[in-house]
N, C-alpha and C positions, 0 to 999 in steps of 0.2 A: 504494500500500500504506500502511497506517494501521500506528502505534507503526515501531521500532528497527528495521534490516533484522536479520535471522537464521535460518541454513538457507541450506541452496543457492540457488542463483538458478530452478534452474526450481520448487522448492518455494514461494518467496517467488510467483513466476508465476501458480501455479497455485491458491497463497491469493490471489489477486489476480482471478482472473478469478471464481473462488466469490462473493469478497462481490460484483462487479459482479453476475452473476445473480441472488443472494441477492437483492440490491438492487431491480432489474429486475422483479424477479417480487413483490415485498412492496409496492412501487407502484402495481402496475399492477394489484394486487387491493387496494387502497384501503385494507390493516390498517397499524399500527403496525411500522416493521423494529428488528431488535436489531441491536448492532452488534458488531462482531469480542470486545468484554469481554462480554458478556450471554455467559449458562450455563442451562442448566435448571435450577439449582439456586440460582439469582436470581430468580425469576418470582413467589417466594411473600415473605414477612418479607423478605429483601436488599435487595430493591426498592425498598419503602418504610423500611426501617431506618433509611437515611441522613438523611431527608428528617425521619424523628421526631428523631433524633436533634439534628438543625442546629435544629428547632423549639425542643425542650426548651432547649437550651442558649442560644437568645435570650431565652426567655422568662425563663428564671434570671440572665442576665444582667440585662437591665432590672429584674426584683426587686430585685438586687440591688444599683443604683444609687440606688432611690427616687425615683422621677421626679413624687411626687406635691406639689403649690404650684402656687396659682393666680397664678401671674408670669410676667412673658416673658421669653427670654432674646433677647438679638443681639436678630438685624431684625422677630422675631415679634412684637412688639408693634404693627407695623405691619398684619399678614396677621391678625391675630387681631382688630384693631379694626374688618373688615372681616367676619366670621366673626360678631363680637357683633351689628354691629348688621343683619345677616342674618338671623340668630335672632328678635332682640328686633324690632326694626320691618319685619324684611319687604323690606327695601333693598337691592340690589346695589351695592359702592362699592367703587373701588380705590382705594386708598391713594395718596398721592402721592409718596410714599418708595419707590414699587415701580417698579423697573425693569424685573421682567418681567410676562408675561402676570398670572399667578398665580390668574385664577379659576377653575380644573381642582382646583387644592390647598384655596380658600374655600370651595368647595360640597364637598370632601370632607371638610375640618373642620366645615362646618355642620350634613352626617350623620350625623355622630357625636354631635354635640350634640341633635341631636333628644330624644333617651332622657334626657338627663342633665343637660341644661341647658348652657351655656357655660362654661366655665373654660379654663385653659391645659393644665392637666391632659387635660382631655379631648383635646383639641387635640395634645399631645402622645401621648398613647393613639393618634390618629388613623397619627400619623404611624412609632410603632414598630411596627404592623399591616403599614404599607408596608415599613419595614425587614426584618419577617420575609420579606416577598413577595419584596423587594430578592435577600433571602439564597438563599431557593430556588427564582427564578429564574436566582439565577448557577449552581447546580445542576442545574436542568435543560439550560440552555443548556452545561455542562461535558458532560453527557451528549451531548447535539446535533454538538458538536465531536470527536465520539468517544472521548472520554477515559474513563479507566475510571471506576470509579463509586468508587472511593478516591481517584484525583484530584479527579473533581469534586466530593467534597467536598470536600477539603481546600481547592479553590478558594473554595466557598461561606462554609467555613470562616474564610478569610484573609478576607474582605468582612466577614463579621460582625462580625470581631476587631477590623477596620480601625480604628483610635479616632476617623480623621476622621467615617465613616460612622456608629459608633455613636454618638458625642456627635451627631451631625447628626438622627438619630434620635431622640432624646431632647429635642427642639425640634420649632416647628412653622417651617424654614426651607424652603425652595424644595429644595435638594438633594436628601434621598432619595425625595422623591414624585415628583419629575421623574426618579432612575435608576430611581425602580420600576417607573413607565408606562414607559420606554423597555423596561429588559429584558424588560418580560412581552411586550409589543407585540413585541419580536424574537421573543421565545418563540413567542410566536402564529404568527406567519408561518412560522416555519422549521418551524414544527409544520405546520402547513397543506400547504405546500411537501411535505413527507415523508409526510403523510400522507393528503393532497387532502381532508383536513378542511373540509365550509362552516364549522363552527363555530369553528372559530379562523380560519381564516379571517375570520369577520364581524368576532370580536371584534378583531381587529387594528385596525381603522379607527378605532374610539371609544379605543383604548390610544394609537396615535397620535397623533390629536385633545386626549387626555388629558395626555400630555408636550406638546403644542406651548403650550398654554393653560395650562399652568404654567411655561414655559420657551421662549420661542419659539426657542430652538435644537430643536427638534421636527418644526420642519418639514425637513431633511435627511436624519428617519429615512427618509421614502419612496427620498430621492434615494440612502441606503446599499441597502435592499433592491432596488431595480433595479441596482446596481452590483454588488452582491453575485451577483441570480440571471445576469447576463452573465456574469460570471466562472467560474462551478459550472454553467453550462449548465442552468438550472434555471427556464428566463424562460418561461413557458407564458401562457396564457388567462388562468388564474384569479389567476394570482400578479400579472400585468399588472392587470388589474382592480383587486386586494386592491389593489397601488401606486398606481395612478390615482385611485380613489375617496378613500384616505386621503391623501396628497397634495395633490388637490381641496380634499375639505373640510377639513383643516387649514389650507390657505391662505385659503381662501373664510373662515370663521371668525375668522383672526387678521386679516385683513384688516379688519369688518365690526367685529370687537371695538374693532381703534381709532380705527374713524370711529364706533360708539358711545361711546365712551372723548373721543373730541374735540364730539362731537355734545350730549356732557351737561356738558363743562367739566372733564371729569376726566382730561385726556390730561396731566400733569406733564412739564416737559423731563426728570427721572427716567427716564422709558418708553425703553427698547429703548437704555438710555445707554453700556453693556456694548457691544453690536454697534458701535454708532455709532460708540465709538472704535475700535474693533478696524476697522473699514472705513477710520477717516479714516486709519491710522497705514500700513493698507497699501497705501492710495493715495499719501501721502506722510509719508513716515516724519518727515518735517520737520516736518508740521500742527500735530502734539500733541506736545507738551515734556511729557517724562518723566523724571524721577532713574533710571528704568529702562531698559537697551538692551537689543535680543535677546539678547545672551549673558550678558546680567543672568537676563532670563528662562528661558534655559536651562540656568541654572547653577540657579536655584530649581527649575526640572519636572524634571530631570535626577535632584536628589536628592531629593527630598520624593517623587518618583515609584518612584523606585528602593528610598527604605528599606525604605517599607511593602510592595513586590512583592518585596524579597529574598526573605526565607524560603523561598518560593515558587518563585521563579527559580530558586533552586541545586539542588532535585529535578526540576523542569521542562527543566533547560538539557540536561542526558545524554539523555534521550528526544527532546530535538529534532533531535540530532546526526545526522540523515538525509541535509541538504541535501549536493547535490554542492559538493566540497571550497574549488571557486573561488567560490561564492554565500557559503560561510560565513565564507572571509577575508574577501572584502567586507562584508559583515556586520561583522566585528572592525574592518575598515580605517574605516566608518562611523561603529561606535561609539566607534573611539578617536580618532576625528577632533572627533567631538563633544564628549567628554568633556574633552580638549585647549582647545576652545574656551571653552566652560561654566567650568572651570575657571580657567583663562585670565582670565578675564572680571572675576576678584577677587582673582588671582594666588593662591586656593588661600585668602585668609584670610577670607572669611564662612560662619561657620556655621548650621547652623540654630537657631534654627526662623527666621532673617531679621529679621522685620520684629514689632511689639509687638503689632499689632491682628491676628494670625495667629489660629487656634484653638487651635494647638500651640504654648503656650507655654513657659515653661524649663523649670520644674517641674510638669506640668498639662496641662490643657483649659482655653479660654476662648470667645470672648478676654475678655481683662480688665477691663470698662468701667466699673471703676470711676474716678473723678476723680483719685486718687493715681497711678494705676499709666497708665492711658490719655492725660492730660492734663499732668500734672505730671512722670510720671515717675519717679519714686520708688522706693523699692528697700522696698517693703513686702511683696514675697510671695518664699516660699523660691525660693532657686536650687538648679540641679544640683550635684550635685561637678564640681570644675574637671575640666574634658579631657574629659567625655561629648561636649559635644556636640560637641566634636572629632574623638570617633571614629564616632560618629552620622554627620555629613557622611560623613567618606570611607566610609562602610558605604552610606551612599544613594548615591554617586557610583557604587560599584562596581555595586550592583544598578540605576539610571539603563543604565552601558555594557551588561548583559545584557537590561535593556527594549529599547535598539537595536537590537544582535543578533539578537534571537530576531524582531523587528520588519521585519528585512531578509529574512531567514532566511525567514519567513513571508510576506514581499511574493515573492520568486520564487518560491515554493512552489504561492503562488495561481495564478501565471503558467504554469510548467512541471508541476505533481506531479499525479495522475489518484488519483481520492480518490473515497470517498463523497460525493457532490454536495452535499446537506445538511450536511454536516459543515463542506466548503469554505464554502456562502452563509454559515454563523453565524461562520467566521473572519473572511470577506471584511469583514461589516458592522462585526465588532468590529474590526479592524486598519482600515479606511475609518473609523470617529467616531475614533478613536484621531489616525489623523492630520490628520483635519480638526480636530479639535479644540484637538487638539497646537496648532495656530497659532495660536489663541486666545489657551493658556495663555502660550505665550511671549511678548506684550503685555500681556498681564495674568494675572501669576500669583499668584493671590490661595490661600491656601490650599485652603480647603474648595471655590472650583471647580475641584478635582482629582478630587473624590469619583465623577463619570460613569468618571473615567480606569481606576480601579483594575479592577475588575470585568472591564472590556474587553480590557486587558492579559493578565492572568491567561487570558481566552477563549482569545485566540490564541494565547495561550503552551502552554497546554494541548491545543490541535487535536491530534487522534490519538495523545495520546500512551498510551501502553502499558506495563506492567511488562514489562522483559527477560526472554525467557524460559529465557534460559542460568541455570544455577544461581548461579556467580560474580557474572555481571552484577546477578541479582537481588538477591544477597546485599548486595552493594555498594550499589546503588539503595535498597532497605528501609533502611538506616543512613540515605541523604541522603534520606529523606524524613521518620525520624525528626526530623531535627537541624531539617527543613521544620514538620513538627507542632509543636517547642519554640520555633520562633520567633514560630510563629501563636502560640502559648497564650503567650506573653509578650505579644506586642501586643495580645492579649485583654485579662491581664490589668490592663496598663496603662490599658487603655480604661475597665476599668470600676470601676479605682480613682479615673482621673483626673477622669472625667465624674462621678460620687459626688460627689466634692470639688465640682466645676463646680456642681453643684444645690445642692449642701449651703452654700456661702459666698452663692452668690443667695438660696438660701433665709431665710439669715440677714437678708441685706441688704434685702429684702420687709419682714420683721416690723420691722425698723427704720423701715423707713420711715411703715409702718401705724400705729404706733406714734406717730412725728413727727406727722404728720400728723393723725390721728384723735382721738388722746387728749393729743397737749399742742395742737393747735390750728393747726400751723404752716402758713403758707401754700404748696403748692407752687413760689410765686413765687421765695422765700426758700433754697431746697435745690438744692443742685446734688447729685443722688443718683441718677449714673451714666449713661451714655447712655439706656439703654432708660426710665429715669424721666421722664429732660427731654425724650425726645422724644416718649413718651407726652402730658407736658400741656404742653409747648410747642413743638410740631414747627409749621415756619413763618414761626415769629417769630424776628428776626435776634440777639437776644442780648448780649453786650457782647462784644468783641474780644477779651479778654485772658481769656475766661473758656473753659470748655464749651461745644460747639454748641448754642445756644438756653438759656443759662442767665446773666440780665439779673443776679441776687443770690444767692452763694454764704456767707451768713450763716452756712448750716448745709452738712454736707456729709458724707457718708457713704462713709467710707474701710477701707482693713484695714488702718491702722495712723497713725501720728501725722503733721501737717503743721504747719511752722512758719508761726506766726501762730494756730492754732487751738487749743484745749484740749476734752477728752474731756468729751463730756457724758454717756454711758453707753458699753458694749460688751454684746454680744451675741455669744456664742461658738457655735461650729460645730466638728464635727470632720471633722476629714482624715484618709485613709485611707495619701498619701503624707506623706513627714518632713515637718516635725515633725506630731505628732499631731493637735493642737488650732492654733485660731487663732481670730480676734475679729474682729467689723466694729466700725467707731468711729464714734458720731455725733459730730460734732465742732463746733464753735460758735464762733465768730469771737472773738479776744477784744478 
């Protein structure tokens, strides 16, 4: 039975055996089935309402960020120099700054370029198109899991708002083009599956294809959808096939891609550098010296994972409340065992955002690459009020212990509960990357490769759930899911004041440099003007020791705010949307 048990027991039964025939017979005549929320009076506008709605508000969203300057942020200066000169000469070339696949994401920035020419801009356009796909296929896939269509918005919702996601969006980096080929590819298949669609069926292979070649964590999507239809009894002809063929040529492709990659001189020890550690460390934990231990790392995915899925969790956790009594202590005894440890791990005193090179900075989006803040260190950009992110941590820890919970909750569920089939395979796959994944992060827990996590969580958190249909129950529910919506539109809002900011000081920091450069004459040689510049014109070359990666003379130097030894040779001002209002970039000059 899908959503809260309520009603008698042979009434719950006998809803029970209905949706299985409902189900039975919507199959097995090859249309589209509704699920226990679907009405007659959802089939016209309700239907698509959500789906405008989640559209519009991304789209006003990113208006209202301004995402337009031709510059790179973070590593896109790397995937974009591969994007240009695709364009301009015709050339296939991966970078050598690239560790993953990435050419699934170059020919879908070079697409876009066709019309318009090349710029960062465009490039970024490319990649908030994937963001909106990102947004409603966590929607569709909220439907698939049979949630009602008010949660799965709000799921989609939560994903949009996410500021990892949407700053990620607003760049041309590997993250959301690699969760958007994943979820649409689930999308595909669980569609297929439910509906013995060829059509989404076919298209699942190339969405596949499409995540491995931007991410070669892609290749395990096949190995979740066979895991998934064993579980939901759901493994037929076609679905085997849809696995095998996409499977195949994902592997066959990456394979091929880097004996072309080594066959042309372009394979960098860079390539597949991510896995490699993640294998040597769990072959021998000893191999690779880290400042970080597993419960280093689980004390980061615990809470960074948990903030951003709280909202969410706290109207989600009541509807889950099904599992028989002994599965769901275990489930607490789990999560408090973890959170014990994780905690543990720092004796309670590291907060977030962790580390300075994160996306999520004190006050902000970043990360911060400039030379003052990145290099030096420097206390040139606003902080929070003292004890936020004091209470930020314990708010991610407590929603970390309900990501476990509902985690366990949903691992017997798979095992013992009798479900819509389809509903079961799109949990199965989302709670299976979740925890395959999970291992990852705990070796390396890098912010923004969190952004696959969230989405996923939210799926399985979401499976079957249902508004209570007792009046008390519901009244009660409607309030926690309110206090659910105000937490989403806070983490909305933050996203797209903080990511504004994030464009708006780059932006600055561009004309500064155009500026240095073009009209007083200065050598790029001479400027040390932030990672994404130095490694733009000098990635390669070793540098001096004591300076920036790849940056031999630091003459000149483009900060947001004063360094000793240097004096102000102009400022360029930007506004901030968070305290304080305004702020300045410094060209600065040795003196």
């Amino acid at each position: 039975m899908i959503g809260p048990a309520s009603g008698s027991g042979e009434a719950a039964a006998t809803w029970t055996l209905m949706v299985k025939v409902w189900y039975a017979n919507r199959v097995r005549s090859g249309t589209e089935i509704s699920f226990p929320a679907d009405s007659a009076a959802e089939r016209g506008y309700v239907r698509w309402g959500y789906p405008v709605v989640l559209t519009v508000l991304w789209v006003a969203m990113v208006v209202a960020v301004n995402p337009i300057g031709d510059f790179p942020l973070n590593d896109d200066w790397a995937w974009g120099s591969s994007v240009k000169k695709l364009c301009e000469e015709h050339v296939l070339t991966i970078h050598g700054w690239a560790d993953a696949a990435v050419v699934a994401q170059i020919l879908w920035g070079a697409l876009f370029c066709l019309p318009f020419g090349f710029s960062f801009t465009v490039l970024r356009f490319s990649t908030e198109v994937l963001g909106l796909a990102t947004v409603l296929a966590t929607y569709g896939l909220g439907r698939e899991v049979a949630a009602s269509r008010w949660l799965a918005f709000l799921c989609a919702l939560a994903v949009a708002t996410n500021p990892l996601i949407f700053e990620s969006s607003n760049t041309f980096m590997t993250d959301v083009p690699f969760l958007a080929f994943l979820l649409l590819a689930v999308l595909c298949f669980v569609h297929s599956v439910r509906t013995r669609s060829w059509v989404t069926s076919v298209l699942t292979i190339p969405l596949v294809l499409m995540a491995t070649m931007t991410r070669q964590l892609g290749l395990v999507i096949p190995l979740l959808f066979a895991v998934g239809c064993i579980l939901s009894r759901t493994l037929g002809i076609r679905s085997a096939l849809v696995i095998l063929a996409a499977g195949g040529l994902a592997y066959f492709t990456s394979q091929r891609f880097e004996a072309w990659l080594a066959a042309t001189g372009q394979l960098s020890p860079n390539y597949g550098r991510l896995m490699k550690l993640v294998l040597m460390r769990l072959r021998d934990p000893s191999a690779y010296q880290s400042a970080l231990t597993v419960a280093d790392g689980l004390h980061i995915v615990m809470i960074y994972i948990g903030f951003f899925c709280l909202p969410l969790l706290i109207a989600l956790l009541p509807l889950r409340l099904r599992t028989n009594l002994f599965f769901t202590l275990l489930g607490l005894l789990a999560a408090a065992a973890m959170a014990w440890i994780a905690w543990g791990a720092t004796h309670g005193g590291q907060n977030m955002p962790f580390a300075p090179g994160f996306n999520l900075t004190d006050l902000g989006l970043g990360p911060m690459t400039l030379p003052d803040l990145q290099f030096r260190h420097l206390d040139n950009w606003p902080r929070a009020p003292f004890g936020i992110w004091d209470q930020v941590t314990r708010a991610g820890m407590a929603g970390g212990v309900l990501v476990v919970l509902i985690a366990v909750m949903s691992a017997f569920e798979l095992l013992l509960r009798k479900t819509v089939p389809t509903a079961k395979l799109t949990a199965a796959v989302a709670l299976g990357f979740v925890a395959g994944y999970g291992v990852v992060l705990l070796i390396m827990p890098f912010d923004r490769y969190f952004v696959p996590m969230f989405p996923m969580i939210l799926l399985y958190s979401a499976w079957g759930a249902q508004a209570p249909k007792m009046a008390l129950f519901r009244w009660a529910w409607r309030l926690l899911s309110l206090v659910a919506l105000l937490g989403i539109v806070a983490q909305g809002v933050f996203a797209v004041v903080a990511t504004h900011d994030y464009l708006a000081w780059n932006r600055a920091r561009w004309v500064a440099l155009r500026e240095l450069t073009d009209v007083d004459g200065i050598s790029p040689d001479k400027i040390d003007g932030g990672f994404e510049f130095n490694a733009s014109h000098h990635y390669g070359t070793l540098g001096h020791p004591d300076k920036n990666p790849w940056v031999e003379d630091d003459e000149y130097m483009i900060t947001l705010g004063s360094v000793r030894g240097y004096r102000t040779l102009r400022t360029y001002p930007f506004q901030r949307w968070l305290a304080p209002p305004s702020g300045q970039i410094h060209v600065l000059v040795r003196e």
